[in-house]
Gaussian input, Z-matrix of N, CA and C with variables (Angstrom, degrees):
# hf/3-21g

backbone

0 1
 N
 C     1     B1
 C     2     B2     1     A1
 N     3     B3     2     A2     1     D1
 C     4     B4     3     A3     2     D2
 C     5     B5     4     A4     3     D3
 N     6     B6     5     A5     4     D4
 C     7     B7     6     A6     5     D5
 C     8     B8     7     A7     6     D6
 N     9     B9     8     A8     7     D7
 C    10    B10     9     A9     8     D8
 C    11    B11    10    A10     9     D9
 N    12    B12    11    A11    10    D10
 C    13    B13    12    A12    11    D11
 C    14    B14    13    A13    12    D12
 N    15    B15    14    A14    13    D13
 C    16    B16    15    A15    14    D14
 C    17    B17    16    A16    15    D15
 N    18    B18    17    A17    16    D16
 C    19    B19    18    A18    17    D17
 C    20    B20    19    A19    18    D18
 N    21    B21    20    A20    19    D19
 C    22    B22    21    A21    20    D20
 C    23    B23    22    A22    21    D21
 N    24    B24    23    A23    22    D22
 C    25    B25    24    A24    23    D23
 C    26    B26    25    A25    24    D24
 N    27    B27    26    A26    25    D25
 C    28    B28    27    A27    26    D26
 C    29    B29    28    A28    27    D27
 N    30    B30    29    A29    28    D28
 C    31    B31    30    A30    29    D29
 C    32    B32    31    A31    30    D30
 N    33    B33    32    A32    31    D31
 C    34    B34    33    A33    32    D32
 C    35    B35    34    A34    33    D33
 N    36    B36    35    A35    34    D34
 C    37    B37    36    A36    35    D35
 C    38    B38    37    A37    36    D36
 N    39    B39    38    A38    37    D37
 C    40    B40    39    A39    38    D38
 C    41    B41    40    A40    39    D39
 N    42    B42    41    A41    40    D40
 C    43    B43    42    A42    41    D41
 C    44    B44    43    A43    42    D42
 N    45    B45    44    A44    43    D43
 C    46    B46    45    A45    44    D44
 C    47    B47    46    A46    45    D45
 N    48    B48    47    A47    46    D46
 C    49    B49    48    A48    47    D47
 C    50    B50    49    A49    48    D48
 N    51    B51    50    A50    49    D49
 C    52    B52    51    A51    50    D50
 C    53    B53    52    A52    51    D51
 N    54    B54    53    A53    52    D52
 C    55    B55    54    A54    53    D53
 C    56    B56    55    A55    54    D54
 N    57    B57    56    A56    55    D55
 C    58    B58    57    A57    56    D56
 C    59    B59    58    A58    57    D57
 N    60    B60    59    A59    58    D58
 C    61    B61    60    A60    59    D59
 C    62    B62    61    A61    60    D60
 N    63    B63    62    A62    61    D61
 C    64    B64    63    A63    62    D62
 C    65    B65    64    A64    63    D63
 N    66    B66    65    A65    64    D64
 C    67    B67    66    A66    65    D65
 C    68    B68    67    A67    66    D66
 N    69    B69    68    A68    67    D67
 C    70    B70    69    A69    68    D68
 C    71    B71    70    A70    69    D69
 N    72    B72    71    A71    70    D70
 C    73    B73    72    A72    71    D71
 C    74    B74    73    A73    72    D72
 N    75    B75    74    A74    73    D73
 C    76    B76    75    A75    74    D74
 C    77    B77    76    A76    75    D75
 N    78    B78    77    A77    76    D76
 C    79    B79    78    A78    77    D77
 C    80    B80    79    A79    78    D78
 N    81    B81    80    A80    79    D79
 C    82    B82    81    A81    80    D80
 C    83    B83    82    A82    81    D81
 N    84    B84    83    A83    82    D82
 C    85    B85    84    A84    83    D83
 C    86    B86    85    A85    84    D84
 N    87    B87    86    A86    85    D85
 C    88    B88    87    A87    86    D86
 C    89    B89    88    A88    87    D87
 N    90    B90    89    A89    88    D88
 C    91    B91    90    A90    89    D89
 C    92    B92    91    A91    90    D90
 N    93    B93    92    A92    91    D91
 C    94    B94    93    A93    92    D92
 C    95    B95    94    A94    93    D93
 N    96    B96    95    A95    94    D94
 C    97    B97    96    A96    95    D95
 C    98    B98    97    A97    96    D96
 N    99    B99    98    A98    97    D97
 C   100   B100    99    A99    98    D98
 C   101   B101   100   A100    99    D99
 N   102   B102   101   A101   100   D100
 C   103   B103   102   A102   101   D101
 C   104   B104   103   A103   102   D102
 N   105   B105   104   A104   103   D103
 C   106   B106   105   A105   104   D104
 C   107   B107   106   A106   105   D105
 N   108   B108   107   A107   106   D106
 C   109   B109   108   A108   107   D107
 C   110   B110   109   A109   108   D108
 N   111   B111   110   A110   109   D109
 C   112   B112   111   A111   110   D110
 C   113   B113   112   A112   111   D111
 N   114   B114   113   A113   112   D112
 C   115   B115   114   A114   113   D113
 C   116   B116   115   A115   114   D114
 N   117   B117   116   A116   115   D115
 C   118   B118   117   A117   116   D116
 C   119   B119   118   A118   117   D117
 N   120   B120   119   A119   118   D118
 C   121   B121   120   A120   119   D119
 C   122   B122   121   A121   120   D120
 N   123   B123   122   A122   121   D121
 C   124   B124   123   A123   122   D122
 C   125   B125   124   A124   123   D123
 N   126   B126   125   A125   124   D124
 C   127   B127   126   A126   125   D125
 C   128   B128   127   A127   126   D126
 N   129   B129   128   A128   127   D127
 C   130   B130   129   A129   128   D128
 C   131   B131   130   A130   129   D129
 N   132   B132   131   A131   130   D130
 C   133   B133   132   A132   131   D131
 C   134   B134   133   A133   132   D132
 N   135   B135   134   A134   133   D133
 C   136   B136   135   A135   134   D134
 C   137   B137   136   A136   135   D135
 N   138   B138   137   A137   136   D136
 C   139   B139   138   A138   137   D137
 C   140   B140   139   A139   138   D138
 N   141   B141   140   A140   139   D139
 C   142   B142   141   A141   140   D140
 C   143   B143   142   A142   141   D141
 N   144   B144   143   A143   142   D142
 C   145   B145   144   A144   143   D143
 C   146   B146   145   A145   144   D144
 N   147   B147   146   A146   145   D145
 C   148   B148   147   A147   146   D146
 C   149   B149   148   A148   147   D147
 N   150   B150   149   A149   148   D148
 C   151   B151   150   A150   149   D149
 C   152   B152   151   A151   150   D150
 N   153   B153   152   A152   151   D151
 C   154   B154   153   A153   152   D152
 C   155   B155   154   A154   153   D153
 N   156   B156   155   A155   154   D154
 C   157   B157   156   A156   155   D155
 C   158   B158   157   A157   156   D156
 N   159   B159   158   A158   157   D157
 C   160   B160   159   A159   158   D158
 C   161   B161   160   A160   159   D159
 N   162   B162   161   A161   160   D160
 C   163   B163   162   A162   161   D161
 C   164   B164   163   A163   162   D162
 N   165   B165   164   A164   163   D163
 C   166   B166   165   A165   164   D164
 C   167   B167   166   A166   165   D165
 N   168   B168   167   A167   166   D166
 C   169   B169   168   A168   167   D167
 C   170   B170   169   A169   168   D168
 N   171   B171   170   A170   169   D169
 C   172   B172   171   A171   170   D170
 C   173   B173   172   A172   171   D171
 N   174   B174   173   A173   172   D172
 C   175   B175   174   A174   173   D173
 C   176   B176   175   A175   174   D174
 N   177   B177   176   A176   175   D175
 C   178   B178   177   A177   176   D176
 C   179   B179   178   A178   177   D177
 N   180   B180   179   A179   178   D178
 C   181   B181   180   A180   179   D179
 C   182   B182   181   A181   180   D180
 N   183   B183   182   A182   181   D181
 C   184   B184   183   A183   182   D182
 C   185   B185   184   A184   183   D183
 N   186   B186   185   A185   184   D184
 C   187   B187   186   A186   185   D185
 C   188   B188   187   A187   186   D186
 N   189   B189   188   A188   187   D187
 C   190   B190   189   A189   188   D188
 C   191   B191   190   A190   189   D189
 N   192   B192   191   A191   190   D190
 C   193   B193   192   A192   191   D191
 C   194   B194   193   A193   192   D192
 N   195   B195   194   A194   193   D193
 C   196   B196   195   A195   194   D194
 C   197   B197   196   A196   195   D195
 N   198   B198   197   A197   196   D196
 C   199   B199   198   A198   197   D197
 C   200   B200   199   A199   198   D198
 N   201   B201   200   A200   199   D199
 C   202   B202   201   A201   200   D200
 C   203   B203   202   A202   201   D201
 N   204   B204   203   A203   202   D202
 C   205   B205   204   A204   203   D203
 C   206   B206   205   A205   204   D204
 N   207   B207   206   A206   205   D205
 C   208   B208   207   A207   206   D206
 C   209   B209   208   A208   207   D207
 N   210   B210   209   A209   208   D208
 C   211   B211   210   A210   209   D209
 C   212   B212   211   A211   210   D210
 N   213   B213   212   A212   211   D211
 C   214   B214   213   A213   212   D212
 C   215   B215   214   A214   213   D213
 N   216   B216   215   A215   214   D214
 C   217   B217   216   A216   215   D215
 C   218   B218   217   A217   216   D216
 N   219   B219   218   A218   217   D217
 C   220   B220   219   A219   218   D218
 C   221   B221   220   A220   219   D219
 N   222   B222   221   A221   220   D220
 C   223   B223   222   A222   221   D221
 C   224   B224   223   A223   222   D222
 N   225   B225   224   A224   223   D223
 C   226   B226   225   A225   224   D224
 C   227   B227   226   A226   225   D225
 N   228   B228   227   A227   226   D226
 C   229   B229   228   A228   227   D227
 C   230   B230   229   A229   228   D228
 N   231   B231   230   A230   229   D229
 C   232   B232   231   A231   230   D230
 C   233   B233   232   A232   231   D231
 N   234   B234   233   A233   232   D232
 C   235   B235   234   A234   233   D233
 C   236   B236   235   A235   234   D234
 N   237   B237   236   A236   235   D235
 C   238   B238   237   A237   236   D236
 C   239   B239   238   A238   237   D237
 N   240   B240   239   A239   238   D238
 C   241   B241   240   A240   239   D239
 C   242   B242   241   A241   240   D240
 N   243   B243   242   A242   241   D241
 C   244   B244   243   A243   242   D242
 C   245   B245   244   A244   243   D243
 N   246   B246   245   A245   244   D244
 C   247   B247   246   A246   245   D245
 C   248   B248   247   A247   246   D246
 N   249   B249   248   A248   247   D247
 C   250   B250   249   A249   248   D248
 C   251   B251   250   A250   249   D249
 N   252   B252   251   A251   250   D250
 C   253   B253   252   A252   251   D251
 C   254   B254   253   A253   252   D252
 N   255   B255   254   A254   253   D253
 C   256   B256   255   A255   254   D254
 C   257   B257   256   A256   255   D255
 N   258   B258   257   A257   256   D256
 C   259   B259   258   A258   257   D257
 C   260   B260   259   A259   258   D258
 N   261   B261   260   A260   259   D259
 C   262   B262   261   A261   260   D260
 C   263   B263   262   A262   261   D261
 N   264   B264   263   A263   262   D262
 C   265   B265   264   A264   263   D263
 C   266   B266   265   A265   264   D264
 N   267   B267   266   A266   265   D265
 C   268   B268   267   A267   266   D266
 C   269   B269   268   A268   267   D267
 N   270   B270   269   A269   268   D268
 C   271   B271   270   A270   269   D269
 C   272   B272   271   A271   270   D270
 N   273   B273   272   A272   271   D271
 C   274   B274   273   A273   272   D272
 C   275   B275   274   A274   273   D273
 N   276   B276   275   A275   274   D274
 C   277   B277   276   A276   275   D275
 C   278   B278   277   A277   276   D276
 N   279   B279   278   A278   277   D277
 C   280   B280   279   A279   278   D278
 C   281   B281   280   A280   279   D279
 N   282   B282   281   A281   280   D280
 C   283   B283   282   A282   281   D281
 C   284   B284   283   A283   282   D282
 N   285   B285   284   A284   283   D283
 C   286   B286   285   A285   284   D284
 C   287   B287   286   A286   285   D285

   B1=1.4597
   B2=1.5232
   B3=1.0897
   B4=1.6084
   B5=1.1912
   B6=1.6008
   B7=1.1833
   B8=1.5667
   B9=0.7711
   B10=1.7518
   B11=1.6126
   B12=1.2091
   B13=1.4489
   B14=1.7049
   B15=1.0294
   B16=1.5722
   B17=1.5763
   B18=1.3113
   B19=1.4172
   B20=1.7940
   B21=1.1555
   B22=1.8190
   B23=1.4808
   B24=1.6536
   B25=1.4737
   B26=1.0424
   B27=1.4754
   B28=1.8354
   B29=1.7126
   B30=1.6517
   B31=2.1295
   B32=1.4179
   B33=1.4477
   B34=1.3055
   B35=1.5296
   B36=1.2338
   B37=1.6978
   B38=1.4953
   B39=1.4753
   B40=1.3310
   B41=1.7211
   B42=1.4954
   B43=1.1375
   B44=1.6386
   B45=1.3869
   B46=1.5317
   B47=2.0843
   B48=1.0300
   B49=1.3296
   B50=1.2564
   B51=1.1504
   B52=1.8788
   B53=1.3769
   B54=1.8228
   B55=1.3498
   B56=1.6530
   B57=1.2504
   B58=1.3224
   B59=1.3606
   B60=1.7285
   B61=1.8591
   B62=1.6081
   B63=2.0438
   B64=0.7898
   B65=2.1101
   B66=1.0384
   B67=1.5751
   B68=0.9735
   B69=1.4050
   B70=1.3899
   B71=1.6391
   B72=1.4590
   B73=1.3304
   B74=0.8808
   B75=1.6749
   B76=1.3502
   B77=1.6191
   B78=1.4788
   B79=0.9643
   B80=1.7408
   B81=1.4979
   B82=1.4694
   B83=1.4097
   B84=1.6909
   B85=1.3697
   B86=1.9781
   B87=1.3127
   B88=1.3600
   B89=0.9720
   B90=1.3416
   B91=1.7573
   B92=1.5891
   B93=1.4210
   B94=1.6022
   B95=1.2378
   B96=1.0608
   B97=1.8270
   B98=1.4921
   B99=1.4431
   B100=1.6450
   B101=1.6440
   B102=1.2726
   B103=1.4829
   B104=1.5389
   B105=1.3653
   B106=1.4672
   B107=1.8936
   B108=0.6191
   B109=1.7364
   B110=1.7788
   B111=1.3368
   B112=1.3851
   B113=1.7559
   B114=1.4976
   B115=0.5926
   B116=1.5974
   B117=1.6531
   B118=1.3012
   B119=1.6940
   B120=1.3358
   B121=1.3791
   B122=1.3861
   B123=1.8377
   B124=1.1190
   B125=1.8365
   B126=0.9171
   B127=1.6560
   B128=1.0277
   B129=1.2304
   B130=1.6818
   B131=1.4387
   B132=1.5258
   B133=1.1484
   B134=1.6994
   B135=1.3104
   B136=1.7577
   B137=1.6542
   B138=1.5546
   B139=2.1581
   B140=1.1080
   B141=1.7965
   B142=1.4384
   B143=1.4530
   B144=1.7133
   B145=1.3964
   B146=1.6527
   B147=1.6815
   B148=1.6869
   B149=1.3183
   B150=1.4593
   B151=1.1592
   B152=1.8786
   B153=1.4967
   B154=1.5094
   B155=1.5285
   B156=1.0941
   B157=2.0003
   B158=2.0576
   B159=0.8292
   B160=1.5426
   B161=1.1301
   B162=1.1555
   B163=1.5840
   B164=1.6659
   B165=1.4165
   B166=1.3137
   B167=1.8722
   B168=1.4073
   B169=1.8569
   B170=0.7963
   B171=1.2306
   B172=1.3932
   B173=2.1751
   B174=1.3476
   B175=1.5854
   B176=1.6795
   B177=1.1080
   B178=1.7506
   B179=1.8041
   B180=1.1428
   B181=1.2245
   B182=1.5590
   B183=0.9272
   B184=1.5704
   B185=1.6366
   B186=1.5163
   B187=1.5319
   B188=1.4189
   B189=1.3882
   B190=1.7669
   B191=0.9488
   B192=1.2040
   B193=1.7024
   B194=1.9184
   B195=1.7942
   B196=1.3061
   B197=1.9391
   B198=1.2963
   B199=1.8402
   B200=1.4524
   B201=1.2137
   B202=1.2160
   B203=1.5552
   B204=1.4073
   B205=1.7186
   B206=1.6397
   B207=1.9151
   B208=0.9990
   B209=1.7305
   B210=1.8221
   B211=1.4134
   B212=1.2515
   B213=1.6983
   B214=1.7410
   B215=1.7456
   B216=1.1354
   B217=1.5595
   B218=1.4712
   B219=0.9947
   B220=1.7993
   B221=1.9923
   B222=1.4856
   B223=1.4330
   B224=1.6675
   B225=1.5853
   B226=1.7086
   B227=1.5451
   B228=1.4694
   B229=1.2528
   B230=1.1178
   B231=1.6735
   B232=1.1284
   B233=1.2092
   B234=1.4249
   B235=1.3516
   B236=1.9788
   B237=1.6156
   B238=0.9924
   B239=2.1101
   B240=1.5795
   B241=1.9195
   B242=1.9193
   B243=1.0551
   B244=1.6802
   B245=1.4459
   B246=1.2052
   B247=1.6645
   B248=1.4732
   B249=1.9583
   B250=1.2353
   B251=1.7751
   B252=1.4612
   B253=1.7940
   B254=1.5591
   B255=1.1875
   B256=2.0754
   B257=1.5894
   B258=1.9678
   B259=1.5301
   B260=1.6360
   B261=1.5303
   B262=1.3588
   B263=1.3997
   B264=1.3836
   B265=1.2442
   B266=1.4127
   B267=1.4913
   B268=1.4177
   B269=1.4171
   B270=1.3803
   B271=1.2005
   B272=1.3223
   B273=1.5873
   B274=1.7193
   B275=1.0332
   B276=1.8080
   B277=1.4877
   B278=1.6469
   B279=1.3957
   B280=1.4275
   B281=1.6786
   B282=0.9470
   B283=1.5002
   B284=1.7309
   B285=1.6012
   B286=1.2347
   B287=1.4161
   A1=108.80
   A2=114.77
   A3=125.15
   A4=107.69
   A5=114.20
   A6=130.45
   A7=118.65
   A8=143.20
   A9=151.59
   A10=116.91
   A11=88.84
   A12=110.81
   A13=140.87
   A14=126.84
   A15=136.70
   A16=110.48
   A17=136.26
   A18=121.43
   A19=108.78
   A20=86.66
   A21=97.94
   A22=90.44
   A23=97.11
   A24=127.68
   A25=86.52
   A26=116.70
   A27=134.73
   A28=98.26
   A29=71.22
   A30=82.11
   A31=94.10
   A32=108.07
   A33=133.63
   A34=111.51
   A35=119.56
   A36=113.66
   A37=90.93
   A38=148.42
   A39=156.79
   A40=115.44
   A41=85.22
   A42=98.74
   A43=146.65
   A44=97.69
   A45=123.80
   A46=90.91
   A47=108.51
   A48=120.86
   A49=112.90
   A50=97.29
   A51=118.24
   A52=103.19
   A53=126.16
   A54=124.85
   A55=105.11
   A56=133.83
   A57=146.46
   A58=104.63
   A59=104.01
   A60=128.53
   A61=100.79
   A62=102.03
   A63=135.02
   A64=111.62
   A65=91.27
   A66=102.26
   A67=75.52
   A68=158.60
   A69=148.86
   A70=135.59
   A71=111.03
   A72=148.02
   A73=134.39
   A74=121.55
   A75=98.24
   A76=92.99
   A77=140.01
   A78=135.71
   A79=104.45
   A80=123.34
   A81=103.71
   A82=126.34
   A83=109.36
   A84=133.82
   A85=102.53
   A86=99.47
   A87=123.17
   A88=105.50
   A89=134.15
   A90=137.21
   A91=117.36
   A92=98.79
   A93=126.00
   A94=150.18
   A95=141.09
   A96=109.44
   A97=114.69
   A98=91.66
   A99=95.03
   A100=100.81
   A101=119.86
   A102=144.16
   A103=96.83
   A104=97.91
   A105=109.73
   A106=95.93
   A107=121.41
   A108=121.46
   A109=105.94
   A110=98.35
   A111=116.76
   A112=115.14
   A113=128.78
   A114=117.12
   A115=144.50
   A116=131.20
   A117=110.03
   A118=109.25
   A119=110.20
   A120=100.24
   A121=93.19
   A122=122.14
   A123=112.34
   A124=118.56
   A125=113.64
   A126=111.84
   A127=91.93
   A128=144.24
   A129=111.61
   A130=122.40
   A131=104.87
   A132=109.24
   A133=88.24
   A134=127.98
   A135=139.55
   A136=86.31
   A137=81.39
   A138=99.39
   A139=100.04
   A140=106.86
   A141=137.72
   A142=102.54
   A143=129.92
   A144=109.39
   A145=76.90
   A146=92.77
   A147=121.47
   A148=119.00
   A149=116.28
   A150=115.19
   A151=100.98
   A152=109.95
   A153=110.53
   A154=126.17
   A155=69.19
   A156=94.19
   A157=113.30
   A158=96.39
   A159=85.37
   A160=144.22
   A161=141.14
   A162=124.54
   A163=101.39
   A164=121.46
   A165=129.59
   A166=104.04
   A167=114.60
   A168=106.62
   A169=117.00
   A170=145.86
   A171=171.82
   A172=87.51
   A173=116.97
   A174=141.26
   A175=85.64
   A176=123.64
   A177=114.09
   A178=111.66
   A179=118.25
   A180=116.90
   A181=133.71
   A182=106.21
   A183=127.37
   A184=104.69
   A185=105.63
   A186=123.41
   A187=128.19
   A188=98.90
   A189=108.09
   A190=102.43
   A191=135.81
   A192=137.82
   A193=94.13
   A194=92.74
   A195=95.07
   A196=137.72
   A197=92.68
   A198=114.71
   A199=93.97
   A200=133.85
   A201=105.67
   A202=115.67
   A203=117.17
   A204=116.28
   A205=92.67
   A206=122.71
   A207=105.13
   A208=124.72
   A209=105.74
   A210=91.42
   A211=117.56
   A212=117.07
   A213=114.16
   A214=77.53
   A215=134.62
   A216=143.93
   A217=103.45
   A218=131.16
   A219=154.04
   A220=96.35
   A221=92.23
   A222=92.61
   A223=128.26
   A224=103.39
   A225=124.27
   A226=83.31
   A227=113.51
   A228=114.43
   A229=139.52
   A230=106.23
   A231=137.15
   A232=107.63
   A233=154.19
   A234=153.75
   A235=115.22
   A236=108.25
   A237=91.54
   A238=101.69
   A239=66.70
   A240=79.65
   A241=128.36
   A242=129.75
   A243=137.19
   A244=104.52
   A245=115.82
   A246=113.59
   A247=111.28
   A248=99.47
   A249=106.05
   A250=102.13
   A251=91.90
   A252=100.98
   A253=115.48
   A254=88.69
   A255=86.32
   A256=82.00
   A257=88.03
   A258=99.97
   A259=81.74
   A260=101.29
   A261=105.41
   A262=108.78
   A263=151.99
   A264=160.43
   A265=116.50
   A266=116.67
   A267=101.44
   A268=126.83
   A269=143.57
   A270=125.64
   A271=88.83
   A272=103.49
   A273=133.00
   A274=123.85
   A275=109.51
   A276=105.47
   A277=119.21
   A278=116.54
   A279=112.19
   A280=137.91
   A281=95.41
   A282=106.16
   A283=90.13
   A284=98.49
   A285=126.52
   A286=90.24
   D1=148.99
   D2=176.74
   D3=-131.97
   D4=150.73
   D5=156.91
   D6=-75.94
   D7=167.72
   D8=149.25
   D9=-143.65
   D10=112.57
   D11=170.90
   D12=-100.64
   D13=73.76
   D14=162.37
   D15=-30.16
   D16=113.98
   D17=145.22
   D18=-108.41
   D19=158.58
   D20=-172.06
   D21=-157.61
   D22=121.98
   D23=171.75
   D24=-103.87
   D25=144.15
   D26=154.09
   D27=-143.56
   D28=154.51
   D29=179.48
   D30=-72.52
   D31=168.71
   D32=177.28
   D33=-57.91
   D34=-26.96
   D35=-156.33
   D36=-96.77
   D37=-5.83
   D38=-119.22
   D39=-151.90
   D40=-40.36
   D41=-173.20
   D42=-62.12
   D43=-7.65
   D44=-171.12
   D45=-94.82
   D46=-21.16
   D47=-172.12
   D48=-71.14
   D49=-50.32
   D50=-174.21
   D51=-74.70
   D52=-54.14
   D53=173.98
   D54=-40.62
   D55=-60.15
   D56=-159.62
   D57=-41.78
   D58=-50.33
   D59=-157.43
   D60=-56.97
   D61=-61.97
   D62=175.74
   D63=-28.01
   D64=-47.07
   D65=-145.25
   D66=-100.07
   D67=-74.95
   D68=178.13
   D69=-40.39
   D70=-18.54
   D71=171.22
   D72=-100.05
   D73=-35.98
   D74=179.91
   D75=-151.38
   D76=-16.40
   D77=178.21
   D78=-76.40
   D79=-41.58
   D80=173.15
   D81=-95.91
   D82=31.04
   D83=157.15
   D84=-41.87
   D85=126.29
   D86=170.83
   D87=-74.12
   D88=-23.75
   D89=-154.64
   D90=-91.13
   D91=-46.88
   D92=159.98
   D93=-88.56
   D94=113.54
   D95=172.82
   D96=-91.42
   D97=121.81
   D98=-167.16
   D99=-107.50
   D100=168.99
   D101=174.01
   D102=-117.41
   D103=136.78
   D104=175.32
   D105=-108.06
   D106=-179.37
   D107=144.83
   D108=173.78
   D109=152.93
   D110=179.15
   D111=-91.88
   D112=114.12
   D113=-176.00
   D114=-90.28
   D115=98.29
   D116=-127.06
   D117=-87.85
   D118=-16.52
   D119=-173.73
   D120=-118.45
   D121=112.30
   D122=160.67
   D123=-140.86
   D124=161.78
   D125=-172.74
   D126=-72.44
   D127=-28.39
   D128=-177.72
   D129=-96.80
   D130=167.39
   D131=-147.84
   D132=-80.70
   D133=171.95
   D134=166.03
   D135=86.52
   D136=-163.46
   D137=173.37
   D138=-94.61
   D139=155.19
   D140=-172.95
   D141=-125.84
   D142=113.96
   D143=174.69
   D144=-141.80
   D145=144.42
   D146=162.10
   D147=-86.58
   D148=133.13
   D149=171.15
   D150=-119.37
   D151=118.18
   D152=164.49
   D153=-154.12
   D154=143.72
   D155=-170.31
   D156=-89.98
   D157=119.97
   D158=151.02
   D159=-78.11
   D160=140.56
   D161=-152.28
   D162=-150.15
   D163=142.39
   D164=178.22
   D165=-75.62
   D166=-12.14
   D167=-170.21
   D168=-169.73
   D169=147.52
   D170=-159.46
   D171=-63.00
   D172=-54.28
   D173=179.73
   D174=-52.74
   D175=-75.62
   D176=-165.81
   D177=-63.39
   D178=-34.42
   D179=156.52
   D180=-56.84
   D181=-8.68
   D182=177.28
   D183=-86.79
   D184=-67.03
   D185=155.13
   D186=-21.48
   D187=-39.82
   D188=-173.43
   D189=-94.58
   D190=-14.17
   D191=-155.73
   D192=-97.18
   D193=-58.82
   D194=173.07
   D195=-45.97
   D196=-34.04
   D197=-178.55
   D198=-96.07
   D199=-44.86
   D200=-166.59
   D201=-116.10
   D202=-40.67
   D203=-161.53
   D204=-68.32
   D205=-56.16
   D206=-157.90
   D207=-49.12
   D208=-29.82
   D209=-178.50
   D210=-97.98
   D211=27.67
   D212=171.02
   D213=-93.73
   D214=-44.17
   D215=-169.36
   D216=-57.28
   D217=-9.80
   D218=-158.00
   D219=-111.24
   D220=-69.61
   D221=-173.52
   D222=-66.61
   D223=-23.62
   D224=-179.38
   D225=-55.11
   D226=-74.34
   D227=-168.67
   D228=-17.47
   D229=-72.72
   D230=-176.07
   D231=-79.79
   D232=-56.23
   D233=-158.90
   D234=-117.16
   D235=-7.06
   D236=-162.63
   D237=-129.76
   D238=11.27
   D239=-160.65
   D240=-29.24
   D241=110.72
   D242=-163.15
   D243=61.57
   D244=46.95
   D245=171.35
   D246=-116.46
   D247=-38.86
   D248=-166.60
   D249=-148.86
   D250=139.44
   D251=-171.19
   D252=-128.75
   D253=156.04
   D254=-171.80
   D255=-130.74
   D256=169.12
   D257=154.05
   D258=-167.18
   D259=160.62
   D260=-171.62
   D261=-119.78
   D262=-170.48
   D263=171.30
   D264=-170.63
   D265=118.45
   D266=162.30
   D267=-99.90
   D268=163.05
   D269=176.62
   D270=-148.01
   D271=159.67
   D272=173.60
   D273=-99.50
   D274=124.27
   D275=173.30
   D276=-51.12
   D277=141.95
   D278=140.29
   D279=-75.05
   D280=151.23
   D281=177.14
   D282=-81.18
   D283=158.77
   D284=-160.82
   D285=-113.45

C-alpha cells in the first residue's frame, strides 16, 4: 500500500480559488478516496493544503496523477502561474 501526497502552496489572495478547484475536482472524485487537509503550521509563506489518497500500487498512482494532478498541473499553469506550487511524494507503508 502507498500513500500519495500532493502539497499545494497558494498565496493568500488565490487561495479560496484553488480550495474550490480542488474540492470540486478531485476530492469528490468517485474514483478515489481522497483526504483534503489544511495545513496549519507551515514555513511557507500563503496556504498549505494536502491532498492524499491511499493506493493499492505504484499502477494506481500513476492513474491518479494521470486524472487528476496533470490537470491541477494544467490549471497552475495557465490561470495560476507563480501564485501557487505543488510537489508530490509517494511513500510505502511498512509492515509491522
Amino acid at each position: 500500500m502507498f500513500l500519495y501526497n500532493v502539497s499545494v502552496i497558494a498565496e493568500e489572495t488565490i487561495h479560496q480559488e484553488v480550495v474550490s478547484w480542488i474540492q470540486d475536482h478531485i476530492v469528490q472524485s468517485q474514483k478515489f478516496q481522497v483526504h483534503f487537509l489544511e495545513m496549519l503550521q507551515s514555513p511557507h509563506e500563503g496556504m498549505t493544503y494536502c491532498i492524499q489518497v491511499v493506493l493499492p500500487s505504484e499502477d494506481h498512482i500513476a492513474d491518479f496523477q494521470q486524472v487528476h494532478l496533470i490537470p491541477l498541473q494544467q490549471l497552475i499553469s495557465e490561470v495560476y502561474k507563480d501564485k501557487v506550487f505543488l510537489f508530490d511524494s509517494t511513500m510505502k507503508y511498512l509492515k509491522k
